[in-house]
DONUDO-419318 format. One record per residue (C-alpha): residue in one letter; x, y, z. Coordinates in Angstrom, 2 decimals. Each point is the difference from the previous one (the first is absolute). Layout:
// residues N
ATOM:a:X:Y:Z
...
This chain:
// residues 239
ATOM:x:2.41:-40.78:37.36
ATOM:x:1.55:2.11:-2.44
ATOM:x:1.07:3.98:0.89
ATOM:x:-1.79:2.49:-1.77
ATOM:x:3.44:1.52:-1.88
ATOM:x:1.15:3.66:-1.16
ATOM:x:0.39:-1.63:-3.00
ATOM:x:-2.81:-1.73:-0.81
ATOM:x:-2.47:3.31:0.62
ATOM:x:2.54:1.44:-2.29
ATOM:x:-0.02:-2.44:-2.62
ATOM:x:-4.36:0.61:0.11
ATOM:x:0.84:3.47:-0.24
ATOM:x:2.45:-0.33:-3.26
ATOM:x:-2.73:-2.00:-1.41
ATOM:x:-2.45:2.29:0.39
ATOM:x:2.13:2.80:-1.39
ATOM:x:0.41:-2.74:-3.43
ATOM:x:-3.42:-0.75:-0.17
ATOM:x:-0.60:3.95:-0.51
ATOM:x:3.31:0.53:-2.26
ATOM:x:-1.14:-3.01:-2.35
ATOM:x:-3.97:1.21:-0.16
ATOM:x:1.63:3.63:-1.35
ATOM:x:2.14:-1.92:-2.40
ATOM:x:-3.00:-1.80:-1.46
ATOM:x:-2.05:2.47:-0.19
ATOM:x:2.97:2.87:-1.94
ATOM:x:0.59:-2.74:-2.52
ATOM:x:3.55:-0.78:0.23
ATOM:x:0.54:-2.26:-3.35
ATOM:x:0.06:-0.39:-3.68
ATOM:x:-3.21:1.09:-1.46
ATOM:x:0.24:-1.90:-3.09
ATOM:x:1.84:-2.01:-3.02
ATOM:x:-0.11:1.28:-3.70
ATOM:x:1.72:-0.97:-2.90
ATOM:x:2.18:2.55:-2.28
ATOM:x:-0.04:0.23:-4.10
ATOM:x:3.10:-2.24:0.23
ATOM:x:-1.36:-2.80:2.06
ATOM:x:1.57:1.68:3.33
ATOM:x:-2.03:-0.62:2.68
ATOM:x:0.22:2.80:2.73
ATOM:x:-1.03:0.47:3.68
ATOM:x:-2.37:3.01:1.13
ATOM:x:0.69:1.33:2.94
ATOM:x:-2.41:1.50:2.04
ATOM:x:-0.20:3.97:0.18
ATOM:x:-0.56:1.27:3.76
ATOM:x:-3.36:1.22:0.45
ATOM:x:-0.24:3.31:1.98
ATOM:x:-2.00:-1.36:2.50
ATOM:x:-0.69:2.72:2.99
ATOM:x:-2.95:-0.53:1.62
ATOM:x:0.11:3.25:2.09
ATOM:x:-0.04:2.22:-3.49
ATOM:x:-3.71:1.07:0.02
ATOM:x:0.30:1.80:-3.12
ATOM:x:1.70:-2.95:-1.82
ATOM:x:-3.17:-2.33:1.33
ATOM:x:-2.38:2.62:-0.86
ATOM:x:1.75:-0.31:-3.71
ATOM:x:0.01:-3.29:-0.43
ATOM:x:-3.38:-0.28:0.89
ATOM:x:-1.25:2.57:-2.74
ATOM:x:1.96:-1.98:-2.04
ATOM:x:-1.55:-3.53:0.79
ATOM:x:-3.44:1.36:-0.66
ATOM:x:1.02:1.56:-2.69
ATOM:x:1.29:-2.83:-1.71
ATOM:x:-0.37:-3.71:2.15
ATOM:x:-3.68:0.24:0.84
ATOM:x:-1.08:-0.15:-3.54
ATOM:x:0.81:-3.73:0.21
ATOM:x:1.49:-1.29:3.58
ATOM:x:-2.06:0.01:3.38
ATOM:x:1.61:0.38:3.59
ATOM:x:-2.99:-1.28:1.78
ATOM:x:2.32:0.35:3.50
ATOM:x:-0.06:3.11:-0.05
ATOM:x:-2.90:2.86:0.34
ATOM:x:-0.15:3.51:-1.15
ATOM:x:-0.20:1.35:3.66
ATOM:x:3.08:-1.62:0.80
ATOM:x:1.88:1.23:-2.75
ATOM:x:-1.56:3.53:1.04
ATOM:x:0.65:-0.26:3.48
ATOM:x:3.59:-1.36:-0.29
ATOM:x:1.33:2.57:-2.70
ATOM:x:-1.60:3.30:1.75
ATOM:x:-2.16:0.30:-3.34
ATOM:x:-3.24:1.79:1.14
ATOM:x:-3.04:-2.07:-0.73
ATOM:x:-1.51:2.46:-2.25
ATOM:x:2.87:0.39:-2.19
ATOM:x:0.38:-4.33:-0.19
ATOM:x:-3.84:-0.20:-1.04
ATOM:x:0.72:2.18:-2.54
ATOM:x:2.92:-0.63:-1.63
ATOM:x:1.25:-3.98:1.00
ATOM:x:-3.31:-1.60:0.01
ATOM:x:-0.02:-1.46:-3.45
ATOM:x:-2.38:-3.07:0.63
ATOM:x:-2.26:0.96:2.71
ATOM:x:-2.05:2.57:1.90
ATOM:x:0.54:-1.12:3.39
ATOM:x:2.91:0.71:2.16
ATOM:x:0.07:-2.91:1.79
ATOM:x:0.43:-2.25:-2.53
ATOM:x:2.33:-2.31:-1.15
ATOM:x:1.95:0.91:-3.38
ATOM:x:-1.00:-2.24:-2.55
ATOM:x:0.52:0.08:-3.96
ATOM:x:-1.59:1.78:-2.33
ATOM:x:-0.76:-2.80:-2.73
ATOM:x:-1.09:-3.18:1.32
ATOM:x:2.83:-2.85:0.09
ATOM:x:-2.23:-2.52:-2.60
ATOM:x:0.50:2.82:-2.60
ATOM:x:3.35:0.43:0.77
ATOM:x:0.56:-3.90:-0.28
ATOM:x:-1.20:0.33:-3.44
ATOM:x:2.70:2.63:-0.97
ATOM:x:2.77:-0.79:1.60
ATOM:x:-0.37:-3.85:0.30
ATOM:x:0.11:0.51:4.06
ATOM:x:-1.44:2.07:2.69
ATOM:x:2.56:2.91:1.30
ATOM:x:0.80:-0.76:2.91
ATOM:x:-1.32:1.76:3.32
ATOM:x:2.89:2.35:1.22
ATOM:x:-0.91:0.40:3.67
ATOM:x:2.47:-2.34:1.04
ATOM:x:2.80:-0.21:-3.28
ATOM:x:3.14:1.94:1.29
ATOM:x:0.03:-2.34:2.66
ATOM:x:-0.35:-3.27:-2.06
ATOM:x:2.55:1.62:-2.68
ATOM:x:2.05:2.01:2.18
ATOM:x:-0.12:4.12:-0.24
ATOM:x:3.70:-0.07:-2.90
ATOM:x:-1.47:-2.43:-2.27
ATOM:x:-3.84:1.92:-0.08
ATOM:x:1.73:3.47:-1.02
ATOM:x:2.97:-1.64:-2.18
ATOM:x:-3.24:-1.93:-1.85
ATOM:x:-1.91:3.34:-0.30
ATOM:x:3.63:1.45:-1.46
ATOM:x:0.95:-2.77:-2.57
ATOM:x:-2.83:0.32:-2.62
ATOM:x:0.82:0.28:-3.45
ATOM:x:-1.78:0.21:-3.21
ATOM:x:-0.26:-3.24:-1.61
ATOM:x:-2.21:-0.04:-3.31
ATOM:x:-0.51:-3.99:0.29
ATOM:x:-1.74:0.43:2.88
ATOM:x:-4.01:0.13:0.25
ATOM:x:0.38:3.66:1.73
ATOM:x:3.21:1.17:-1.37
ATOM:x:1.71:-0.32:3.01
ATOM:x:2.44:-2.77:1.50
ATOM:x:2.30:-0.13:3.56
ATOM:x:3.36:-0.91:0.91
ATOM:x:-0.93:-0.82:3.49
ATOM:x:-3.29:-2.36:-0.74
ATOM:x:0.72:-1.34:-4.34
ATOM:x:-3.74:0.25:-1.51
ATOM:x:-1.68:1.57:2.54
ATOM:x:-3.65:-0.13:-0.54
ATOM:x:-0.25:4.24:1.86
ATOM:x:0.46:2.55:-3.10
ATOM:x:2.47:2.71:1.31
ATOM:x:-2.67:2.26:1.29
ATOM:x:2.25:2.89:0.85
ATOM:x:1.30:0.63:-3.45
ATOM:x:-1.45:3.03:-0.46
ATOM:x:1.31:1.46:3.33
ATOM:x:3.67:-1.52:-0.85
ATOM:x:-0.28:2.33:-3.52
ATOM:x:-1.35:2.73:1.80
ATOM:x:2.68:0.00:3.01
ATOM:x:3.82:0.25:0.08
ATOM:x:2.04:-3.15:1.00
ATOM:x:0.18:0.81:3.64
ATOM:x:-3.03:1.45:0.12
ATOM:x:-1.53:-3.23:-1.09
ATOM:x:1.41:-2.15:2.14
ATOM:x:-0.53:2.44:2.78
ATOM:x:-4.29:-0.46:-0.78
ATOM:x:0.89:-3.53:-0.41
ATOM:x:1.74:-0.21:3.60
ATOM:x:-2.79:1.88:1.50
ATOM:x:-3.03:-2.50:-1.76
ATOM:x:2.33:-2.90:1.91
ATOM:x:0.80:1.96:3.18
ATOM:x:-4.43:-0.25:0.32
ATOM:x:0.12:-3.44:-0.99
ATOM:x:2.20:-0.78:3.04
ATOM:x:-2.01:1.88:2.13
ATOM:x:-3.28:-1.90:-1.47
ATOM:x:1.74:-3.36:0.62
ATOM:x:0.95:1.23:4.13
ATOM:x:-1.36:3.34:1.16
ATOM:x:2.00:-0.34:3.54
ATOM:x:2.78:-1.72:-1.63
ATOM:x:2.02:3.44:1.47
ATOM:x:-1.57:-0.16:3.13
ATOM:x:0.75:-3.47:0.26
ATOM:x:4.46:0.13:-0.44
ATOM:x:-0.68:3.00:2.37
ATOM:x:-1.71:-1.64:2.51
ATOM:x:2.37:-3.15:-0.87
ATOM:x:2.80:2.20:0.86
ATOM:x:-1.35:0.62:3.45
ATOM:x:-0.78:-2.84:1.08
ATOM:x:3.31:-1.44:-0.48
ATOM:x:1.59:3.02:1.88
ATOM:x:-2.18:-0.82:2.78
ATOM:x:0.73:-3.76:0.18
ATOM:x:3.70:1.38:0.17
ATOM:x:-0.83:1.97:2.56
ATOM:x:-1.65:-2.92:1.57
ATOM:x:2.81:-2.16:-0.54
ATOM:x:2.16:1.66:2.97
ATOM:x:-2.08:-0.49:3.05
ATOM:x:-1.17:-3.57:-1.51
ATOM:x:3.59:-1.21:-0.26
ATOM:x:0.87:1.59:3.53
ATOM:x:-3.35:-1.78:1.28
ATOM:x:1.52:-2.86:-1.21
ATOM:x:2.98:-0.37:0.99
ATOM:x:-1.34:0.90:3.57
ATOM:x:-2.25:-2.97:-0.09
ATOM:x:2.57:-2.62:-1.44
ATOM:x:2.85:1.38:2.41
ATOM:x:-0.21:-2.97:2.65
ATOM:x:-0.68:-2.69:-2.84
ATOM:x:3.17:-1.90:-0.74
């Protein structure tokens, strides 16, 4: 029979502890965002831009969800979440979400859906956009906002528009008007804001959860005293 070890419980508990450092790393991005090709043939890596992701910052959520109505719902869904959530989790008072970030429905308990029905979006942008419920976790929170920050105006393009992130993207830069209107920082400010909300959209307790993470491997460390005392008293007399 083999002895339940210090360093075996150890080893679970370093695991654990990569399992949570690795799911963080996924989900911040952590890569190149993208390949174009300069006037001389050069082709050139994009890094990604950190995203100011801070899912504490009320005021930045409450921002970047203005935003996302303002300007997402026109044309993508997030059928995961509802309206009461959003209202609930961001300390916006219900009357004040009915009236101002309720673009599509009525009811509070719905789920956010898009304004113009995906068939007649198929027809003008060859595809349906894509629902966003879930996107800064499939994409990672750096490339979303360096896409949303890499637009430029490209008159060969059906909208005008092309990215250095995604070549030919079939989304028009929809913020174009609020890039002229803003400063530089500003801008990207809005723009961190719009992607801070789309990472709470794609995990409301994500917070909660590295918090609680962070407990729970204190307490197994805590734990692992008496257990490895409790062991060794039991395998004292075994040779």
């Amino acid at each position: 029979m083999k002895a339940f070890t210090l360093k075996s419980l150890g080893a679970g508990l370093l695991l654990a502890g990569g399992m949570m450092a690795t799911s963080s790393a996924l989900a911040a991005g952590g890569h190149g965002c993208g390949e174009f090709t300069e006037a001389d043939g050069t082709k050139v890596t994009l890094e990604c831009s950190k995203a100011p992701i801070d899912l504490t910052n009320k005021g930045s959520l409450q921002r970047g969800a203005q935003t996302f109505m303002n300007y997402c719902v026109g044309c993508h869904s997030a059928q995961y979440v509802r309206h009461s959530r959003i209202a609930k989790d961001l300390e916006i008072p219900p009357e004040l979400m009915e009236k101002y970030l309720m673009v599509t429905t009525d009811q509070i308990g719905d789920h956010i859906t898009a304004e113009i029905d995906l068939d007649t979006q198929a027809l003008w942008f060859g595809a349906a956009p894509p629902d966003l419920s879930l996107e800064t976790r499939l994409r990672g929170d750096d490339w979303v906002y360096t896409y949303l920050l890499s637009f430029y105006e490209d008159p060969s393009r059906p909208w005008g528009s092309n990215n250095l992130v995604l070549a030919n993207a079939a989304m028009p830069h929809v913020l174009h008007n609020m890039q002229k209107e803003l400063g530089k920082e500003e801008y990207e400010a809005r723009v961190g804001d719009l992607v801070n909300f789309m990472a709470w959209m794609a995990e409301p307790v994500r917070h909660e959860r590295k918090v609680y993470g962070a407990f729970v491997l204190l307490f197994l460390l805590v734990l692992l005293i008496p257990v490895y005392l409790l062991n060794k008293e039991f395998w004292k007399d075994v040779k």
